[in-house]
C-alpha positions in Angstrom: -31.8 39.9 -27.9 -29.9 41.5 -25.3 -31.7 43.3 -22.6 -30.6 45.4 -19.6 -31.8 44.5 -16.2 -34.2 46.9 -15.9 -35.8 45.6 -19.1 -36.0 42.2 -18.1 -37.6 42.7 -14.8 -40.5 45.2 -17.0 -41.2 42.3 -18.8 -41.0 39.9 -16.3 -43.5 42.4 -14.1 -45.7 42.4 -17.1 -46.1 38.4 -17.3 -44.2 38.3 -20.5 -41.9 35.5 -20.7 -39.2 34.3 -23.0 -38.3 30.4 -23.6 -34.3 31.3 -22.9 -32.9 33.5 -20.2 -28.8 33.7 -20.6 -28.1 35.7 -17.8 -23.8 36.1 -17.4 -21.6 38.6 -15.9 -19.5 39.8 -13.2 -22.6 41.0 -10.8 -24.6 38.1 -9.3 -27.1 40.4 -7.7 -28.8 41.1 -11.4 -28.5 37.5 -12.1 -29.9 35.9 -8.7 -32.5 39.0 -9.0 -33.8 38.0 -12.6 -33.4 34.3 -11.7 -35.3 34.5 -8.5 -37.9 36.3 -9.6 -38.4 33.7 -12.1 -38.4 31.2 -9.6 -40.8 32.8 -7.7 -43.5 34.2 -9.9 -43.3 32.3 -13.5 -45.4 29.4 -12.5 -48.2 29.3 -9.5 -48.0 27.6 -5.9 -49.3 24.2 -7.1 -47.8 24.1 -10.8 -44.0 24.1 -9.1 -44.0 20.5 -7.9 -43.6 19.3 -11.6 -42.9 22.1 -13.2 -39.9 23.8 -11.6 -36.7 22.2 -12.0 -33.7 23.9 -10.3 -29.9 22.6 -11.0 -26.6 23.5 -10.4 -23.9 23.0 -12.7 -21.4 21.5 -10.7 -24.4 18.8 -10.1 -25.2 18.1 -14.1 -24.0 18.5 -17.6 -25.2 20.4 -20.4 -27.0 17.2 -22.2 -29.3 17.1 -19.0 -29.9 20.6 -19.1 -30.8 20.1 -22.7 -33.2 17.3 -21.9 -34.6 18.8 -18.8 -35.4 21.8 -21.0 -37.0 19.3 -23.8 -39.6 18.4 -20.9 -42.7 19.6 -21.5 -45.1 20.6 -18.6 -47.5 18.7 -16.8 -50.8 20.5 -15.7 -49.6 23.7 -16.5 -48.9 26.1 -19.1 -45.5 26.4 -19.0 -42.3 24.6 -17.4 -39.4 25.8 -15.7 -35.7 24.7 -15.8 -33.0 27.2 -13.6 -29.8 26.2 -14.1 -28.0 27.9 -11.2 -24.1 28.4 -11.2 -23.6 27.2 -14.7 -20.2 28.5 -15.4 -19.6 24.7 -13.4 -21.9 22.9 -16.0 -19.7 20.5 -17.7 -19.5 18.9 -21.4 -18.8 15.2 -21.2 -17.4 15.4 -24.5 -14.9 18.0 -23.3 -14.0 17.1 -19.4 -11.4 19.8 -19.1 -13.3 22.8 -19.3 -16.0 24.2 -17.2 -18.8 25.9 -18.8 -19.0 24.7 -21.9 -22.1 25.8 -23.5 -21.8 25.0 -26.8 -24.0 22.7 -27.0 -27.3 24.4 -26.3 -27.0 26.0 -30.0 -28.6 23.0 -31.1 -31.5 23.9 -28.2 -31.5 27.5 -28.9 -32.3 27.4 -32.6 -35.7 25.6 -31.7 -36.1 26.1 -28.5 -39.4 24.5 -26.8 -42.3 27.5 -26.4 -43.4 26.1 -23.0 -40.2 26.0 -21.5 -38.6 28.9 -19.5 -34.8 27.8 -19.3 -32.8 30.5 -17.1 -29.2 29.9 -17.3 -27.3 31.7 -14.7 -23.7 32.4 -15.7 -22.1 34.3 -12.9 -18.9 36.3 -12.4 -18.0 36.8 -16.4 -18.6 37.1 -19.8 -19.8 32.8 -20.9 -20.0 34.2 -24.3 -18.3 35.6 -27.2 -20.4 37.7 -29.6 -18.6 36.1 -32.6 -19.4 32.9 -31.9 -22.4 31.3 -33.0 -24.3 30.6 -29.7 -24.3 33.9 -29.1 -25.9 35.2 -32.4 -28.7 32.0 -32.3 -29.5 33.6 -28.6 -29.8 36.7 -30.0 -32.7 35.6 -32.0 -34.2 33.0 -29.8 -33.6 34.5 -26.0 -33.1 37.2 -23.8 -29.5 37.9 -23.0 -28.3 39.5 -19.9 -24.4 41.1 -19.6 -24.4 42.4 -15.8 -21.7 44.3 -15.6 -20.2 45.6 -12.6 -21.4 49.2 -11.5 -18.2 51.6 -10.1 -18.4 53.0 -6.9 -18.9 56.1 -7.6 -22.5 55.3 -9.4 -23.5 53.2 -6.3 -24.9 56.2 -4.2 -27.4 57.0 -7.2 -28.1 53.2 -7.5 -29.0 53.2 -3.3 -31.6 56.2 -4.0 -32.8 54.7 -7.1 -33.3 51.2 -5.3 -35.1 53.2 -2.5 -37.0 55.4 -3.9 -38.4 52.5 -5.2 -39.4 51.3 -2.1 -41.1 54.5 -1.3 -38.3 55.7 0.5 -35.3 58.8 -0.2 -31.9 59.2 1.3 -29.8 62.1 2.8 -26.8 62.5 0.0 -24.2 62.0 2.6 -26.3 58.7 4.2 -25.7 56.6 1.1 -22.3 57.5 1.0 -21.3 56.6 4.2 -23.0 53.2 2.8 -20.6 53.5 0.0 -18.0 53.7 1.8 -18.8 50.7 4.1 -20.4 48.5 1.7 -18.3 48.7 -1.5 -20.3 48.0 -5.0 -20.9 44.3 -4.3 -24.2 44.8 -4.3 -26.0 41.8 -2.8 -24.6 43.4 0.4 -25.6 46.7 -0.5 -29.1 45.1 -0.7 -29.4 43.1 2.1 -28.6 46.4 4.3 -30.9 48.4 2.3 -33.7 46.3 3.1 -32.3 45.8 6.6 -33.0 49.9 7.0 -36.8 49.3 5.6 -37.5 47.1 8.0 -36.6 49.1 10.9 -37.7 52.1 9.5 -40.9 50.7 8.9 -42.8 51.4 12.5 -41.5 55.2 12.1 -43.2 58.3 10.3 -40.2 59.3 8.8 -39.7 58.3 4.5 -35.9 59.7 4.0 -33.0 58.0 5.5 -30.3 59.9 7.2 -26.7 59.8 8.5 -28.4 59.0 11.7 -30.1 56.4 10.9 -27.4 54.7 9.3 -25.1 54.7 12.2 -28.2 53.3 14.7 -29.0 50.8 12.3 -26.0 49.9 10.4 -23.4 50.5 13.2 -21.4 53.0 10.9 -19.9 56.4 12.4 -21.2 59.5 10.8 -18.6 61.5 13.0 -15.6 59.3 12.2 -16.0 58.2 8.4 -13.9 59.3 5.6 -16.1 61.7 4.1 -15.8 63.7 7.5 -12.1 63.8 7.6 -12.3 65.1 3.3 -14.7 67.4 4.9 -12.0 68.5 8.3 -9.4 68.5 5.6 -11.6 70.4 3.3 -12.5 73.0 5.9 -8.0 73.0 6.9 -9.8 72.0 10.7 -6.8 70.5 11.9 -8.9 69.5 15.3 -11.1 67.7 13.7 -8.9 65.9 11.3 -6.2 64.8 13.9 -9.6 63.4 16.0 -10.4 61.4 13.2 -6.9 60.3 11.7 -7.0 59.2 15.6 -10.3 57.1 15.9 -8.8 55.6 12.2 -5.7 54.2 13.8 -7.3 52.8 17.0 -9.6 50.7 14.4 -7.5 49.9 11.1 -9.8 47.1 10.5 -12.3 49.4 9.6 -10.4 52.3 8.0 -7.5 51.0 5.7 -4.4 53.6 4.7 -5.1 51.9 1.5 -9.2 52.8 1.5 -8.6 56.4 3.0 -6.0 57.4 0.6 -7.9 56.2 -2.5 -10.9 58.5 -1.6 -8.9 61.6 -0.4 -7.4 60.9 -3.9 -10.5 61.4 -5.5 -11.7 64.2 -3.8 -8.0 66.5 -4.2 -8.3 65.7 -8.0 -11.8 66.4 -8.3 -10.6 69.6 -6.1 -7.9 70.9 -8.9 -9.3 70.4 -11.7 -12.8 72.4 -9.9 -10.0 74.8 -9.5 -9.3 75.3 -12.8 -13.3 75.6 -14.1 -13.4 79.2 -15.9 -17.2 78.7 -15.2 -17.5 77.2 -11.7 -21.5 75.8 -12.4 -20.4 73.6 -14.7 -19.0 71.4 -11.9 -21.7 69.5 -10.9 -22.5 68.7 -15.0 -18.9 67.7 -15.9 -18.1 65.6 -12.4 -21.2 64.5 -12.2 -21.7 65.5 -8.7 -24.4 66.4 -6.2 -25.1 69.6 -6.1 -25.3 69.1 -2.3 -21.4 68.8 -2.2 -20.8 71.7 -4.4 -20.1 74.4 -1.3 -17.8 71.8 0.5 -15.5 72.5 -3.2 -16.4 75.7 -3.2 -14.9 76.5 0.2 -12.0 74.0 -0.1 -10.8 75.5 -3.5 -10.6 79.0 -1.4 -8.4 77.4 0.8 -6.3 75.2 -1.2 -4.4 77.0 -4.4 -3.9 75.1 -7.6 0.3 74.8 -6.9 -0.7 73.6 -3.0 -2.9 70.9 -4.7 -0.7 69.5 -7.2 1.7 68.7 -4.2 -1.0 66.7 -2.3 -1.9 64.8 -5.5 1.7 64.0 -5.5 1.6 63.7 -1.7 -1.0 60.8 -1.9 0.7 58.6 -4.7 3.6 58.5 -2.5 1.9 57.3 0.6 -0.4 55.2 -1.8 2.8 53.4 -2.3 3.5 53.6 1.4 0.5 51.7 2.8 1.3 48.6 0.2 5.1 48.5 2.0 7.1 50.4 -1.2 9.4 52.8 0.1 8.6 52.9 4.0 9.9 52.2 7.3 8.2 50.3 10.4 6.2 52.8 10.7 2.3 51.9 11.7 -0.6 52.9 9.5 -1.4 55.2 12.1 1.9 56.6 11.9 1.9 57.2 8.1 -1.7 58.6 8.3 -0.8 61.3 10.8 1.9 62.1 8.8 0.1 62.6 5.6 -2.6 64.8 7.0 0.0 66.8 8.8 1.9 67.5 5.3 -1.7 67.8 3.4 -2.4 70.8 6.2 0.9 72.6 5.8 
């Protein structure tokens, strides 16, 4: 059957273990969590020593997976065979492809009861629901497809993932983290549990701008959600401060990253503009209602004819910061330039 990763880790939690884990996708973090977990908890202290059996596919091919799997335990109630990396696991039948995994059909239509075999697919799809490996799995194991989340879901993720951990976090906070991090989320993780720790000794259970830039070591004057928010607000101090700090650290703050976001926000911004029934926003973009005043007061200051111009504005410095269509101009160059045009 196929089971989110949420479902898995309830049944895992709940001591209820299937003989075949197929875990594949394009986000290791729900793979590495579900395998680990595994790993860590399935069998106790003094079973592992002959009962855990960890490979890696570049290391074996499927025929010793198979027979590792056909093991069955010694002193214990169960075995365990992880088969990390196994999109390298190769078919000595078929020497030109990695991954082959056609083979365990013949395992997974009687697979052994006292064996848990995790096979941990990363980066894509290992299977194609046509074929008949995947509907014999469907019957006999637990498959995983971790998909990718998009950025724009990864601030709910971070509360979710802290809250729990006993813990909540300032909207703008996991933004900024956003921001930063991306939606790989093994790094979103590791700083996550990086701010528990050093929150840990403190009174305080919600996480704030603040404590991300003492912790993290990211600005929560001179961010990109501040310079939407100078733009926003038509503070052309503010904005020039920040298109300034951007340029004097374009390592950290791309043309390419900035542009994207401001992108976002002045599409989000006209078609807010256009709402007959302004409370519907935060249903139909999906967006925290602690954000709605900062569209509120842009769409007072920016007409629906005035935005249409900066949406066009933004494609053509999009194309700018990947070299189409401009001069020697720095970054810094082109981003003063933008904001000036977006403010006029």
């Amino acid at each position: 059957m196929t089971l989110t990763y949420e479902q898995i880790m309830s049944e895992l939690k709940g001591k209820q273990y299937r003989p075949i884990y197929f875990l594949m996708g394009e986000e290791p973090y729900f793979i590495d969590a579900v395998t680990d977990y595994i790993a860590e908890h399935a069998l106790q202290e003094h079973e592992k020593a002959f009962n855990l059996s960890v490979m890696y596919g570049k290391d074996v091919t499927i025929y010793q997976v198979i027979d590792a799997a056909k093991r069955f335990p010694m002193g214990a109630s169960r075995s365990v065979v992880i088969v990390r990396e196994a999109q390298d696991v190769t078919d000595p039948d078929d020497k030109r492809t990695k991954g082959k995994m056609d083979k365990l059909l013949f395992y997974a239509e009687k697979p052994l009861h006292s064996t848990v075999l995790v096979i941990a697919y990363k980066y894509k799809k290992a299977l194609d629901k046509r074929s008949k490996l995947y509907k014999q799995l469907e019957k006999t194991a637990v498959i995983l497809d971790a998909k990718k989340i998009y950025e724009d879901k990864i601030p709910g993720w971070i509360d979710n993932y802290l809250s729990g951990h006993g813990y909540t976090i300032d909207p703008k906070a996991a933004l900024l983290l956003t921001d930063y991090l991306g939606n790989e989320l093994g790094k979103v993780v590791n700083e996550l549990d990086k701010l528990i720790i050093a929150l840990s000794g403190e009174k305080t259970r919600k996480i704030t701008a603040d404590h991300i830039e003492k912790n993290v070591g990211i600005s929560k004057e001179y961010n990109v959600f501040e310079l939407q928010n100078a733009l926003g607000e038509k503070n052309i101090l503010k904005a020039n401060r920040i298109v300034c700090y951007f340029s004097q650290n374009p390592k950290e703050h791309s043309l390419v990253g900035i542009v994207a976001n401001l992108f976002v926000f002045f599409e989000k911004l006209l078609k807010y503009s256009y709402l007959s029934d302004k409370s519907q926003a935060i249903a139909i973009f999906k967006m925290n209602p602690y954000f709605l005043r900062d569209y509120e007061n842009a769409a007072r200051k920016y007409p629906a004819g005035k935005l249409v111009q900066i949406i066009s504005l933004l494609r053509e410095y999009d194309l700018k910061s990947k070299g189409i269509g401009s001069s020697s101009a720095s970054d810094g160059d082109l981003m003063r330039e933008m904001i000036y045009k977006i403010m006029h």
